[in-house]
C-alpha positions as CSV (number, residue, x, y, z in Angstrom):
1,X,-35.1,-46.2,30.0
2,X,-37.0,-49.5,30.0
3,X,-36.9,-51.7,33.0
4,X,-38.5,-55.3,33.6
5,X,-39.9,-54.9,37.0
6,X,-39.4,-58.8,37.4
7,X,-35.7,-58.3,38.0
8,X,-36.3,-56.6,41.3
9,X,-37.4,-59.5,42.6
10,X,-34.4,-62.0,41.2
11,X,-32.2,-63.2,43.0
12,X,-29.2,-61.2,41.5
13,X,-26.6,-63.8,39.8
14,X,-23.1,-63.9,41.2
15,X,-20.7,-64.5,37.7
16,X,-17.9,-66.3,38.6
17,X,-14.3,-64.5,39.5
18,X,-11.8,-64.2,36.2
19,X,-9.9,-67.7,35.0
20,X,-7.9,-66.6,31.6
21,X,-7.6,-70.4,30.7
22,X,-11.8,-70.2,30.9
23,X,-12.9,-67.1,29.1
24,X,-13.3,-66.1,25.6
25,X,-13.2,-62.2,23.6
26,X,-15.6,-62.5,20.6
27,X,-15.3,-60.1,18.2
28,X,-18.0,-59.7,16.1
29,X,-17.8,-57.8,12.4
30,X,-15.4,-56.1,12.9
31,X,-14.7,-56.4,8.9
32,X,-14.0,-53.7,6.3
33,X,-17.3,-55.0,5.5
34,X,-19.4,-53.3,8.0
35,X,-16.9,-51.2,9.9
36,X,-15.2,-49.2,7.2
37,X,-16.1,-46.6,5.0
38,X,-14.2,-47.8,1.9
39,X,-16.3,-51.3,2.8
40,X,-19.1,-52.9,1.8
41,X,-21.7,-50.6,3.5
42,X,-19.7,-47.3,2.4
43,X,-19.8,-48.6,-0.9
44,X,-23.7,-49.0,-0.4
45,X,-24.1,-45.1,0.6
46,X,-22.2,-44.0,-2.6
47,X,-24.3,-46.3,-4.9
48,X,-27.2,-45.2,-3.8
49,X,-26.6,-41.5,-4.1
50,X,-26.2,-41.1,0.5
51,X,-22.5,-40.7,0.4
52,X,-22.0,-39.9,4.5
53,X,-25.5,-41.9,5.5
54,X,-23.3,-44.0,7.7
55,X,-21.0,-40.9,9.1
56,X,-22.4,-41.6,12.4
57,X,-21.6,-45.1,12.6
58,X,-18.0,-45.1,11.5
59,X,-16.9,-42.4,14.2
60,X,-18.4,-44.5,16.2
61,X,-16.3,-47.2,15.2
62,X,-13.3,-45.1,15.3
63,X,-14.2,-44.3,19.0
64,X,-14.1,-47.7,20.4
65,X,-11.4,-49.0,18.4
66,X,-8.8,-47.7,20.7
67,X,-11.3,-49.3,23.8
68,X,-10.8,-53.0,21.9
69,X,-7.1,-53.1,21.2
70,X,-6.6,-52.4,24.6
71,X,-8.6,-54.9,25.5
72,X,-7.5,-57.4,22.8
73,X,-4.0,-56.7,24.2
74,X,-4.5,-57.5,27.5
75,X,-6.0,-60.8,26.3
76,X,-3.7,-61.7,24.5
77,X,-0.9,-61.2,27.7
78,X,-3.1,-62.8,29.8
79,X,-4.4,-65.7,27.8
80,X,-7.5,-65.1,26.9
81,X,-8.8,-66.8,23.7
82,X,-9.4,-64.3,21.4
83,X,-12.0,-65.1,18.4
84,X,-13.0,-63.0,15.2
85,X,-16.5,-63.7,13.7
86,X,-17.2,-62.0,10.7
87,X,-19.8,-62.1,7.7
88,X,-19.0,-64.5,5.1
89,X,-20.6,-65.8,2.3
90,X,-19.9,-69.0,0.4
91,X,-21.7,-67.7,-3.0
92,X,-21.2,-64.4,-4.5
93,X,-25.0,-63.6,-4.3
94,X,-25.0,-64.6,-0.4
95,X,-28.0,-67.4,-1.2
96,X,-26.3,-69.5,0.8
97,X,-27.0,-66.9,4.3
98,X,-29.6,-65.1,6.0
99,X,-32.2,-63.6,4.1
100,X,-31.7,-59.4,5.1
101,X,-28.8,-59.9,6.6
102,X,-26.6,-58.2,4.2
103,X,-29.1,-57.2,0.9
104,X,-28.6,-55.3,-2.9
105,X,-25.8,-57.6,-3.4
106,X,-26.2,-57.6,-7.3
107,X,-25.9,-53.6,-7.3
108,X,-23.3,-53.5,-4.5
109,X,-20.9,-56.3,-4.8
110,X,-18.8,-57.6,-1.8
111,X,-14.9,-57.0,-2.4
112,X,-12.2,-59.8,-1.1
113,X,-11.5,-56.7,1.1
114,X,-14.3,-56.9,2.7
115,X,-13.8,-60.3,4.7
116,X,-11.1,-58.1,6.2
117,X,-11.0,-57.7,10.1
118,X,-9.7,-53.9,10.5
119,X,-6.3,-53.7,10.7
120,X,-6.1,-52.2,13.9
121,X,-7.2,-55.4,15.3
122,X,-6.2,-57.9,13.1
123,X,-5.6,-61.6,14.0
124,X,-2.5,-62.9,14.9
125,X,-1.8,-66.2,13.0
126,X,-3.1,-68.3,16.0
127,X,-6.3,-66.7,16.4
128,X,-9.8,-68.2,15.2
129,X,-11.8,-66.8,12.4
130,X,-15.2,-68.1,11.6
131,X,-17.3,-66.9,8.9
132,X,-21.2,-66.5,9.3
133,X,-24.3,-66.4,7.4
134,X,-26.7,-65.5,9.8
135,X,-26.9,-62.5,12.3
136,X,-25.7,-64.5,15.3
137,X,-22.9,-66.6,15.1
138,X,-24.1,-69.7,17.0
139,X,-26.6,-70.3,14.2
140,X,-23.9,-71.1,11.0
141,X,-20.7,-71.9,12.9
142,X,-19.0,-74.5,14.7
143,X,-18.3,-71.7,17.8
144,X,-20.2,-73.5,20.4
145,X,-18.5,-77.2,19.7
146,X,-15.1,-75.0,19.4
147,X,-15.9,-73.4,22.9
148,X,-16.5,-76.3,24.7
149,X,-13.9,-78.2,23.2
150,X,-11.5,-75.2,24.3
151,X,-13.2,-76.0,27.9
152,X,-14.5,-72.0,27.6
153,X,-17.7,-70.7,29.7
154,X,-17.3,-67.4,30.1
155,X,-17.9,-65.2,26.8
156,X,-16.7,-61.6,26.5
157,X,-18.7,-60.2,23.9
158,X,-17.6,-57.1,21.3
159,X,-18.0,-55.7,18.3
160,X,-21.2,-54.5,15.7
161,X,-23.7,-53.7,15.8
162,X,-24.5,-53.3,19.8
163,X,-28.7,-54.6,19.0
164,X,-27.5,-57.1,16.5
165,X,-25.3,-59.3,15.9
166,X,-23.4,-58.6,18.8
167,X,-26.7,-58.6,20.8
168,X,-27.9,-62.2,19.2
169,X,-24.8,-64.2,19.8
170,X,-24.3,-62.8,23.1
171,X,-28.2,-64.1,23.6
172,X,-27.4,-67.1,22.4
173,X,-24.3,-67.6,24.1
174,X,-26.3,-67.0,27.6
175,X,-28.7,-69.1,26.2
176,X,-26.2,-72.2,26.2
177,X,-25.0,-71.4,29.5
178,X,-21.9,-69.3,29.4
179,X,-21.3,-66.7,31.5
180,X,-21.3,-63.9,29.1
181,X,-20.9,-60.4,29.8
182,X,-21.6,-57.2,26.9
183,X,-18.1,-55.3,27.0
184,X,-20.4,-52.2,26.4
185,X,-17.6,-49.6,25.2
186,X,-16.2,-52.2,22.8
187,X,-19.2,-52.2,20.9
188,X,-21.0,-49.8,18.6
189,X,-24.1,-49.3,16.7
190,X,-25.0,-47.2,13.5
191,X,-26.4,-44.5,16.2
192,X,-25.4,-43.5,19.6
193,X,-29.3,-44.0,20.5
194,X,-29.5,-47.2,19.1
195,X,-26.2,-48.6,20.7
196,X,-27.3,-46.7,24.4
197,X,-30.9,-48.7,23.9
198,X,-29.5,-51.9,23.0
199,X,-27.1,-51.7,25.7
200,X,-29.5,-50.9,28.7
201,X,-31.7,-53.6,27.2
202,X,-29.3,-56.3,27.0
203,X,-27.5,-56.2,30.7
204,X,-31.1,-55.5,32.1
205,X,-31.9,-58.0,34.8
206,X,-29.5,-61.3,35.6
207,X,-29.2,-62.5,31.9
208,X,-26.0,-60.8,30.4
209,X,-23.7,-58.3,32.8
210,X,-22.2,-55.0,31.3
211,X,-19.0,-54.1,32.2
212,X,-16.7,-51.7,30.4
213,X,-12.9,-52.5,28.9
214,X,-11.2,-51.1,31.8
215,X,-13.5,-52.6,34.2
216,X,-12.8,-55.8,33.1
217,X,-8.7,-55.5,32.9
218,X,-8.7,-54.2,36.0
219,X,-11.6,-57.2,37.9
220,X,-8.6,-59.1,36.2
221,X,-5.6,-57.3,38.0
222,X,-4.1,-57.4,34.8
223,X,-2.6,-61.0,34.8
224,X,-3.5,-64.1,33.6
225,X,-5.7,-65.7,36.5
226,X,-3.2,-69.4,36.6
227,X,0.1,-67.4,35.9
């Protein structure tokens, strides 16, 4: 486990109580894309001859899933805005994003399936999508305008991969000054190792605070905060 000694001597940030009407749940790629094996990346395996390459990561998946619609329904009773971010291209050949970020598109093509958001979690009519092209969604969205328009400062962050995309935005979201906590067993990585790195990383020192699903329901009591 790596630890920045620095953060021993920090004053330790107090994050403020829970306000429904001032928090934010961003979920991030959870898309066929990237979180299913008949997506985008399971297709990838199969064309390249590594049919259950990604068997680690989409148990994973499976395994928090039940972690995040618990969570997304609570959000939804209490008030919470709830926004999808997922990978989307403009151009077939994805010129138009992040160079890496999602590669071999002219051997694998991306499906209209895979804009997708798993159906165990799918959007209700209300809820805002945004499509990126770059690994965090601050950089090619509008989210930060539509957050402070919505008067949101406190980010709940979910989603994959843990030392990604879901790490980067939550950076950035810190960065711009909301108070934004890693909902650790929401999120998932292509390994176990890899998420359990990223995640003692992340919430080490007074930056971004890790809390679990049910630690953050019940910090909540369960109820919208001005009901």
């Amino acid at each position: 486990m790596v630890h920045d000694p620095y953060w021993d001597l920090d004053k330790e940030i107090e994050f403020p109580p829970f306000d429904a009407s001032k928090t934010a749940l961003l979920i991030v790629d959870m898309q066929k894309m990237c979180a299913h094996p008949d997506g985008w990346m399971g297709r990838l395996c199969v064309d390249q001859g590594k049919p259950g390459h990604l068997d680690e990561r989409f148990a994973f998946i499976r395994e928090i899933l039940p972690n995040l619609q618990r969570l997304l329904a609570f959000c939804r009773e209490a008030g919470v805005e709830v926004i999808h971010v997922r990978i989307g291209y403009r151009t077939p050949d994805g010129r138009d994003g992040k160079h890496g970020l999602v590669n071999r598109l002219e051997e694998t093509r991306v499906l209209p399936m895979d804009l997708e958001i798993l159906e165990e979690i799918a959007p209700l009519p209300h809820e805002i999508v945004l499509d990126k092209t770059s690994v965090s969604a601050f950089n090619s969205t509008a989210i930060d305008q539509i957050l402070r328009n919505m008067r949101k400062d406190r980010i709940w962050a979910a989603g994959v991969v843990t030392e990604a995309c879901v790490e980067l935005t939550a950076r950035d979201a810190s960065d711009r000054g909301y108070w934004t906590t890693l909902v650790t067993d929401c999120c998932a990585s292509s390994t176990r190792a890899a998420h359990d790195d990223a995640v003692q990383r992340i919430t080490d020192g007074n930056v971004i605070r890790g809390a679990t699903s049910q630690d953050l329901i019940a910090k909540a009591g369960g109820i919208p905060a001005n009901s």
